[in-house]
N, C-alpha and C positions, 0 to 999 in steps of 0.2 A: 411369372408369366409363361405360358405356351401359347403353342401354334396350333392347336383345336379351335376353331372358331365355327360359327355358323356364315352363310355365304347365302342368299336368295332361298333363304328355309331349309340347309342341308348342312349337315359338319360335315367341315373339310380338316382334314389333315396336312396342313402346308397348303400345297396347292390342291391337290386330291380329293376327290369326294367319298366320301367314306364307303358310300354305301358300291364307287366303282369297286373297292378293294374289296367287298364282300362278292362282288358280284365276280370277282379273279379267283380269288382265293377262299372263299366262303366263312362259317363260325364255328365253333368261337373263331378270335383271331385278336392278336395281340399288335396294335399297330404304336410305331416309337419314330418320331419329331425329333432329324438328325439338328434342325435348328435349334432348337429345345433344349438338347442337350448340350451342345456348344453355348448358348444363350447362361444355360444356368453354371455351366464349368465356369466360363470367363467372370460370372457375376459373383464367383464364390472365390474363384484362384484368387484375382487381383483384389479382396478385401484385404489379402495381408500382403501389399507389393510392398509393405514399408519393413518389412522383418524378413531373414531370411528364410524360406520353407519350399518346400515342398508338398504337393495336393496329390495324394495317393486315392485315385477314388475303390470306394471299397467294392470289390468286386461281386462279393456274395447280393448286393442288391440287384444286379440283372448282369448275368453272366454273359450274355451274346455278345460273340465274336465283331460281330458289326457293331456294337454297342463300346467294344473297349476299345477298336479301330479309329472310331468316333473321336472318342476322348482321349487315345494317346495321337492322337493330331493334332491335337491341342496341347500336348504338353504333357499330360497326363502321367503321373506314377500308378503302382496299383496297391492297394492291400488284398493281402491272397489267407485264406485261411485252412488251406487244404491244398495237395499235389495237383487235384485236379485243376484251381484255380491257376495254379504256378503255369500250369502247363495251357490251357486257354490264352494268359497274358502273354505267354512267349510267344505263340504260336499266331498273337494279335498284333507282336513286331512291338512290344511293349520293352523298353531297355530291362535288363535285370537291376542294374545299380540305380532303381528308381521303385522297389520291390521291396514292403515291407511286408514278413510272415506272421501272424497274427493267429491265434487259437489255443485253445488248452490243450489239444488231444493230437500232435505231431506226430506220425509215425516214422521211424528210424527208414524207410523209403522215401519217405517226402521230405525227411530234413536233408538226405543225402544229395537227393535232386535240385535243392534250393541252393545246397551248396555248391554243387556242379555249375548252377547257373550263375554265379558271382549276387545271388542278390542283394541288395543293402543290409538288411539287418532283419535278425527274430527278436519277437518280441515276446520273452519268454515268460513262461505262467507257472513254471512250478521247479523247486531245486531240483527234482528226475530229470525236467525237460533238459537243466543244463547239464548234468552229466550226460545224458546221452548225446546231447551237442556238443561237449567236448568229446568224449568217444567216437564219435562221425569225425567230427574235425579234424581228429588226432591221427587219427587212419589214413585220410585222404589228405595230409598234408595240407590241409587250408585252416584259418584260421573264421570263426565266425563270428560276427561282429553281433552283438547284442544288446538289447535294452530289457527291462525287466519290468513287465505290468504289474502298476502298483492299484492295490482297492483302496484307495482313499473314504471309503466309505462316506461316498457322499448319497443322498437320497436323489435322482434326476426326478421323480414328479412324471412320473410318464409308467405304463401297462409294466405288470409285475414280471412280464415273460419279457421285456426289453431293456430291465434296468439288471447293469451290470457292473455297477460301482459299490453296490451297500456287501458289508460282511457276511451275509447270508449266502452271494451269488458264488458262483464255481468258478470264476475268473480272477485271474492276479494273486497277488500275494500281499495282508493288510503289511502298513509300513513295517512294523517292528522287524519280521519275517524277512522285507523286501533288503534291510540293511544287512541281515545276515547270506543273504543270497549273492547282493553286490559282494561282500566279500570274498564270499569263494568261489565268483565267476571271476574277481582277481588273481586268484592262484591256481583255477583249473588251467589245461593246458589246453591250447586251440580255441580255445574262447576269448572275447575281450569285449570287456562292457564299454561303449560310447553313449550311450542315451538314458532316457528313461519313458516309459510307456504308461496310458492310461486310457479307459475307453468309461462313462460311467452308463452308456446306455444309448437309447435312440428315442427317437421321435420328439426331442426336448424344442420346449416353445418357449426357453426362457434362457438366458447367459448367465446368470445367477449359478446353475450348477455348475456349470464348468468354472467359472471364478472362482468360486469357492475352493475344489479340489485343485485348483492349478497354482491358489495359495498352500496349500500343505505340501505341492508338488516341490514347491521353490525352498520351501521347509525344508524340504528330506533333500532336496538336491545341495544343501548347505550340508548336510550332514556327509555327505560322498565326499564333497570338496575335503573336509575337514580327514575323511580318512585315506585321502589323499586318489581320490577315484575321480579324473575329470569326464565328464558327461558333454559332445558336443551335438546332441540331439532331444530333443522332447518331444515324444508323438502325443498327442492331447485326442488320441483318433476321430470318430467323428459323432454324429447322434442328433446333428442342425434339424429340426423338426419339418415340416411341410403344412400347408394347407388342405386339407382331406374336408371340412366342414367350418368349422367355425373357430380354428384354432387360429392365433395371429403369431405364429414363430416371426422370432429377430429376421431381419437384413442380416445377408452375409457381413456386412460391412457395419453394421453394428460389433459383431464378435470380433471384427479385424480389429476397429478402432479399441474394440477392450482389450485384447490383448497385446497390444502393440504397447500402449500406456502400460500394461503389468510387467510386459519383458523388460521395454524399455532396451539398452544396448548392451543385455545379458548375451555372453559370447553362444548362442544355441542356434541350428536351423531349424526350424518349426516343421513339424509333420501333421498332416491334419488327413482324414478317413473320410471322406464326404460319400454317402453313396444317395440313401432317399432323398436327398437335396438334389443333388444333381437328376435323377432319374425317373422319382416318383410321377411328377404330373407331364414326365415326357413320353408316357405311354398311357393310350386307354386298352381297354378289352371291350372289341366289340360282339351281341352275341344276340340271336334272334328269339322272338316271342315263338313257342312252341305253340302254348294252348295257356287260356285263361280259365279261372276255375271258379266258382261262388259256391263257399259253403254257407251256412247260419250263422258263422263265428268270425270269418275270415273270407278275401278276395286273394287269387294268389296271381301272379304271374310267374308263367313255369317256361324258363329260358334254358338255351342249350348249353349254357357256360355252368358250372359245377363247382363246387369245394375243390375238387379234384386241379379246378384250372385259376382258380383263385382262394385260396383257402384263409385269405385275412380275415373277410368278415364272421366266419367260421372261426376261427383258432382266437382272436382277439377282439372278437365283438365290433369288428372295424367298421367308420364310416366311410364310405364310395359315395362321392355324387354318379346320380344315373339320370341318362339325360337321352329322349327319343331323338334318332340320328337325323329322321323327316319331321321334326314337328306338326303336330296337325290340328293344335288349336281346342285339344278336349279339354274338359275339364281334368281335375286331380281325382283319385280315389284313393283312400288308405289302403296299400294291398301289402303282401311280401313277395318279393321276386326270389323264387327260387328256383335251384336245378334241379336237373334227373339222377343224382345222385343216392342210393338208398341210403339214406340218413336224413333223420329228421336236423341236423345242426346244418344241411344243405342248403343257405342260403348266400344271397348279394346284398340284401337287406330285406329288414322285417318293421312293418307299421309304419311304409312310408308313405307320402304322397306324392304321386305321379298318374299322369295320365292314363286312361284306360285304351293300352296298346293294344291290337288287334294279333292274333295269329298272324306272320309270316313276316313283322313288324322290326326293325330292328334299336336296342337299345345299345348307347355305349356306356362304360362304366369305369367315368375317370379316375384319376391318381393312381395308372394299374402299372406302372414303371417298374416301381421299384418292390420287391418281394411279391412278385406275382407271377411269371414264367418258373422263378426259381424255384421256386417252393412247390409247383406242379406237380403231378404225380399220375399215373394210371390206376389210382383208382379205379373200379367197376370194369376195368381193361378197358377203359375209354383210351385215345390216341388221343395226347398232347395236343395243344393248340400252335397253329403257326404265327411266327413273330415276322411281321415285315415291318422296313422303316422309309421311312420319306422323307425327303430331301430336296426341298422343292417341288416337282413335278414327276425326281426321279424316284420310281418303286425297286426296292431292295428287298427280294427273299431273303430276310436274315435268318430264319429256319424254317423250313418246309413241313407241313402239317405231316403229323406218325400216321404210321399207314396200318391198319390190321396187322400186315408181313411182320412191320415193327415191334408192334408186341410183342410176337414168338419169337423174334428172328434169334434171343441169346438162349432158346430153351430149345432141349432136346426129350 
């Protein structure tokens, strides 16, 4: 559930009306429901109040600073996947010993910085990654605490660019590999393994994969005990699916109740990665009707939001409901809503039905939370979209729309 709703023929954001925020701060423009976000953390943390864990939400699904502000108010840990996140979550007043480092590709700066900051633990992808985390470690006199991403090679059933658990994918290490790796982050020095780490993908609308890999998980973590390696962490990361159309992903509390019956009172604190759960339908983009076009072939609506400012429907074929912010009672017409982007993959969607918007009209296009500022880009030297968030009644600049300046400001 969110806080987008219609109010006397107008979506409102919280309390707000959508179209005041266009009418402040103009389009595109990325608007995020501080209730929303609170609403779906608490409905997700307290599925597993019965096990011990921790809910690191994953940062790379909507990096804004008011956005992690949000959720470490709530309790929140974070998953970082890069220096730049590390440094966003601190700089969000996020504890570091609530900070797990997640990614294949760590640079010997950003593990050094992770390590400066005391955070929980890396969650390591490859035997290099650990000697070079012993090597850091060993130099700066700290030790780094470690869990090691296992590919359980399970199938998650969800877009081939999001699954990240089968043998093919560049992530982890399959188990045979992952036992030889536990070993000699036993005898590297500065290192020490406490966990075990697993992510099998995202967008998942079913708890079947994660059962599945979290029995083999319990498998290999019998095999640790035996070589004398105890583990008092399991990140299961995250991948909870969302409503975008027609999908029916689990309750949080469906996956509590599974996993709480599979742990049962195994000695582990549970780590779990939640980002498009939490975020996804707590942001739309909203973006206005430019001009409408009729060919012989095709109706287009041509809006001013781009690939560039939402690049899902482009990069994954993705569905966005789109939904006029004033309804005005047309009928439907089959069109594709596209942007001003030069590329023909330039769309929000193709062969849909919707109303026939007029020029200066405006559309929102919900589930835009989560992987939709992030993944922005300047493109065509268009200038970013601004993200504000609402909270009631109150409006939060949570980033300021780029400015022309912006563009050049790092080129000489």
């Amino acid at each position: 559930m969110h806080h987008f709703e219609y109010r006397g023929g107008e979506l409102y954001a919280e309390d707000v009306p959508v179209s005041t925020l266009v009418a402040a701060y103009g389009t595109p423009l990325y608007v995020y429901s501080a209730a929303t976000l609170r609403r779906h953390f608490t409905a997700f943390d307290s599925a597993f109040n019965g096990l011990p864990h921790l809910t690191c939400y994953s940062v790379k699904a909507n990096s804004n600073l008011s956005v992690l502000k949000t959720l470490a108010a709530q309790g929140a840990g974070m998953d970082i996947v890069s220096g730049g996140e590390l440094y966003r979550a601190l700089a969000a007043g996020v504890d570091p010993a609530k900070i797990v480092y997640s990614g294949v590709g760590k640079r010997a700066v950003e593990i050094e910085a992770a390590l400066t900051a005391g955070i929980l633990m890396f969650n390591v992808e490859s035997t290099g990654e650990l000697d070079r985390l012993s090597a850091i470690a060993t130099r700066l006199g700290k030790t780094a605490k470690v869990s090691i991403r296992i590919n359980p090679d399970v199938d998650p059933k969800t877009h081939p660019y999001i699954s990240t658990g089968l043998k093919k994918n560049k992530f982890g290490l399959d188990i045979e590999h992952s036992l030889a790796a536990y070993a000699k982050a036993q005898e590297l020095p500065g290192v020490t393994p406490v966990g075990i780490d697993c992510h099998i993908g995202s967008q998942l609308t079913s708890i079947a994969p994660f059962l599945e890999a979290l029995d083999k998980i319990l498998t290999f973590r019998e095999k640790l005990t035996a070589m004398g390696i105890e583990t008092t962490y399991l990140d299961l990361g995250g991948g909870l699916g969302i409503q975008y159309n027609e999908e029916e992903p689990p309750h949080p509390r469906e996956f509590g109740q599974a996993l709480t019956k599979a742990l049962g009172t195994l000695p582990l604190t549970l780590i779990l990665e939640p980002g498009r759960v939490i975020v996804g339908n707590a942001g739309i983009l909203v973006t206005e009707a430019i001009y409408t076009k009729k060919t012989p072939s095709k109706d287009f609506i041509i809006v001013d939001a781009g690939m560039n400012d939402l690049i899902r429907p482009s990069l994954y074929d993705s569905y966005h409901a789109i939904r006029e912010v004033r309804p005005a009672g047309r009928p439907a017409i089959n069109v594709d809503v596209v942007g001003p982007i030069c590329e023909s993959g330039d769309f929000l969607a193709r062969d849909r039905d919707l109303p026939a918007v007029a020029p200066g009209e405006l559309l929102a296009v919900f589930s835009a939370g989560a992987y939709g500022f992030t993944m922005a880009s300047n493109y065509n030297s268009r200038p970013r979209a601004a993200e504000i968030l609402v909270d009631g009644e109150t409006v939060t600049v949570a980033r300021r729309r780029e400015t022309y300046d912006d563009l050049i400001a790092l080129e000489r």
